[in-house]
C-alpha positions as a printed Julia matrix, in Angstrom:
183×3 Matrix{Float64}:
  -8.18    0.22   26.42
  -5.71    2.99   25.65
  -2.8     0.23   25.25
  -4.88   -1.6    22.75
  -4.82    1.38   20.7
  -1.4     2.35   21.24
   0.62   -0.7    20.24
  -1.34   -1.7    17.2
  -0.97    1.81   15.58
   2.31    2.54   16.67
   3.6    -0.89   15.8
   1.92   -0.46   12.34
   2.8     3.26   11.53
   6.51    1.84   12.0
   6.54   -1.13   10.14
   4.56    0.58    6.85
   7.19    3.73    6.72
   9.0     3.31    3.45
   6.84   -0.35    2.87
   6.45   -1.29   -0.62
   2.95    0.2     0.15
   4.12    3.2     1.11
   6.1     3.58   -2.19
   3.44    2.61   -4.03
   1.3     5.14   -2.87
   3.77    7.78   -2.45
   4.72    7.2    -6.54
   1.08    7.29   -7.45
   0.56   10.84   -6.05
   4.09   11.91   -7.55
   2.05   11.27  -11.28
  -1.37   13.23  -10.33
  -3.27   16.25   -8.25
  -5.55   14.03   -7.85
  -5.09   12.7    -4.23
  -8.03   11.83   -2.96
  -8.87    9.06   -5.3
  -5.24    7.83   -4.37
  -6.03    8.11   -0.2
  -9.77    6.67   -0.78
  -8.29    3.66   -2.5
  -5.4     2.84   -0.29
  -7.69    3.95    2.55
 -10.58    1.29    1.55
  -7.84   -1.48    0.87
  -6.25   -1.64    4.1
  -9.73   -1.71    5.91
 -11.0    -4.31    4.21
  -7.73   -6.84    4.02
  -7.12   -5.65    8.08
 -10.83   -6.22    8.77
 -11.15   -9.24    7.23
  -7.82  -10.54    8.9
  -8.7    -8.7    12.29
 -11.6   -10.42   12.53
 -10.98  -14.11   11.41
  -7.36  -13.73   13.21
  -4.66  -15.25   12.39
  -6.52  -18.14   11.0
  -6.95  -16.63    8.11
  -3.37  -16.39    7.16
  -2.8   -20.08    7.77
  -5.52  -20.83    4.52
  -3.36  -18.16    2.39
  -0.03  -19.53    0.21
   2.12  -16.66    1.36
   4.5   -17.7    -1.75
   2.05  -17.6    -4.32
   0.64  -14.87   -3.29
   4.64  -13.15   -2.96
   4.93  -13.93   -6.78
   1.27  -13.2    -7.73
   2.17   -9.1    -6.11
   5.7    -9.79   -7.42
   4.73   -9.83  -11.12
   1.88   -7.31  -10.34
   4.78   -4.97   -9.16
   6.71   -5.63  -12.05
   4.05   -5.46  -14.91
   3.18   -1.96  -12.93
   7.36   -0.98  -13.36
   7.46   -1.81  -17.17
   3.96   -0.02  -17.59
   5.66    3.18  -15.96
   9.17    2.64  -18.2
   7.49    2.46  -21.6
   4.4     5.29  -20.65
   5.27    8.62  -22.52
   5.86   11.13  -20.15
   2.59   13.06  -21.32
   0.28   10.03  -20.36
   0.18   10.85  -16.62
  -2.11    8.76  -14.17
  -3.3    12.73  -14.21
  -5.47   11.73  -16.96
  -7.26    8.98  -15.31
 -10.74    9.74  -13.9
 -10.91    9.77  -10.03
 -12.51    6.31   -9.86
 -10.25    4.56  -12.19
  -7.18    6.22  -10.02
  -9.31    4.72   -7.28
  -9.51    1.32   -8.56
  -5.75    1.35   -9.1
  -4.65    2.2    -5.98
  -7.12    0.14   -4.47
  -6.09   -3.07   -6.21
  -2.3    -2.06   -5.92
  -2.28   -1.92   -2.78
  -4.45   -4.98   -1.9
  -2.97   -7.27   -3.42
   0.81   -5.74   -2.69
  -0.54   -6.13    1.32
  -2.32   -9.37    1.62
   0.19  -12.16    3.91
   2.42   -8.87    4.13
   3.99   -8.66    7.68
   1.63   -5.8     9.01
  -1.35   -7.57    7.81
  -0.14  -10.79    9.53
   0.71   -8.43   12.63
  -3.02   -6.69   12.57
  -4.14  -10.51   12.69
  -2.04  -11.39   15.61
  -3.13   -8.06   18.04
  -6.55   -9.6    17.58
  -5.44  -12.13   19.39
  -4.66  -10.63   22.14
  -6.79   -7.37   22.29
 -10.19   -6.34   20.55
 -10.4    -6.81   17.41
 -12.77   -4.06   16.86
 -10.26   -1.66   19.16
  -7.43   -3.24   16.67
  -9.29   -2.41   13.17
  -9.73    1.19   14.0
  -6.25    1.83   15.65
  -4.62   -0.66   12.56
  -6.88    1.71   10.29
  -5.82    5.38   11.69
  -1.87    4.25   11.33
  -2.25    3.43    7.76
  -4.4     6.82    7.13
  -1.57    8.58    8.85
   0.73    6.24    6.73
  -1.02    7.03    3.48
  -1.49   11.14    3.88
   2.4    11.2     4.42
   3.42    9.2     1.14
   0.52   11.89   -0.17
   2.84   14.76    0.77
   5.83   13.25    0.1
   4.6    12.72   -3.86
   3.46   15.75   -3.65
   6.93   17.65   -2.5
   8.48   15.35   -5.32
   6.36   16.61   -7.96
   7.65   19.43   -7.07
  11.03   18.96   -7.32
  11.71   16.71   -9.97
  10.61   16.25  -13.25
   8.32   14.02  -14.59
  10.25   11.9   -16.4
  12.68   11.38  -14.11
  10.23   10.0   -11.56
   8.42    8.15  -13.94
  11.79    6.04  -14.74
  12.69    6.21  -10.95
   9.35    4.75  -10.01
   9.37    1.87  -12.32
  12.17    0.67  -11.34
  11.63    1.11   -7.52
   8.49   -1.25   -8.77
  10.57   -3.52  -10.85
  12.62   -4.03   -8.02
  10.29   -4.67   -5.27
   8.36   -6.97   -7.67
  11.8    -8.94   -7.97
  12.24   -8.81   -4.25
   8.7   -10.74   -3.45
   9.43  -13.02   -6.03
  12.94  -14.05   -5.24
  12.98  -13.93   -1.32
């Protein structure tokens, strides 16, 4: 029982350290105090994509076209990179109401991690070990995932200025969206 914790989470915690997830998230709590909103949403994405894979296996990802889908996030990413270029510095996500910072994140991040290799991954240890076992191991590596991008936006807010990672993280965004649509 122990082992079907184990390997899920610490397969997962690995693979999603410096994911396009991971930057996602970690950019979104460089632009607001607001963190919770940012954890809840990530939080509530990953549970239901991984439960809804976990559970149906990996059939489910045999239904999905992975390269749609790669463009569909791709251009998501990208849109998301211009938004952040041409935003004046004083229009931080700051000013967005907790469940509109929610909604963002969540839908970021769901669509950035459906087909993506740890969602494939969560699919496959269901396979092999209990799924419910897998969901709530899968699920505790992403929290632990999601709290450090948290803290890592955080320390960046507080070294850099706004601007500066404003234009950085659009075009860390530009650039992943690029990446899912060209490989």
């Amino acid at each position: 029982m122990l082992q079907e914790f184990i390997i899920p989470f610490s397969t997962i915690l690995i693979a999603e350290l410096g994911d396009k997830s991971f930057l996602a998230v970690t950019f979104l709590a460089s632009k607001t105090k607001k963190r919770w909103p940012i954890f809840a949403g990530a939080l509530s994405a990953y549970f239901l994509l991984n439960g809804l894979t976990v559970f149906a296996g990996s059939a489910l990802v045999n239904y999905i076209d992975i390269d749609l889908l790669k463009l569909f996030s791709g251009v998501i990413f990208i849109l998301f990179g211009l938004k952040t270029l041409l935003t004046k510095e004083n229009e931080e996500l700051g000013n967005l109401k907790s469940v509109g910072l929610f909604r963002s994140t969540f839908g970021l991040i769901l669509i950035s991690e459906i087909g993506d290799k740890t969602n494939i991954t969560a699919g496959l240890f269901a396979t092999q070990y209990s799924p419910i076992i897998v969901l709530i191991s899968v699920t505790c590596a992403l929290a632990l995932i999601t709290i450090l991008a948290i803290q890592i936006g955080r320390w960046i807010t507080k070294k850099f200025n706004h601007e500066l990672i404003a234009n950085i993280g659009g075009v860390v965004f530009i650039i992943i969206g690029l990446i899912l649509i060209l490989l």
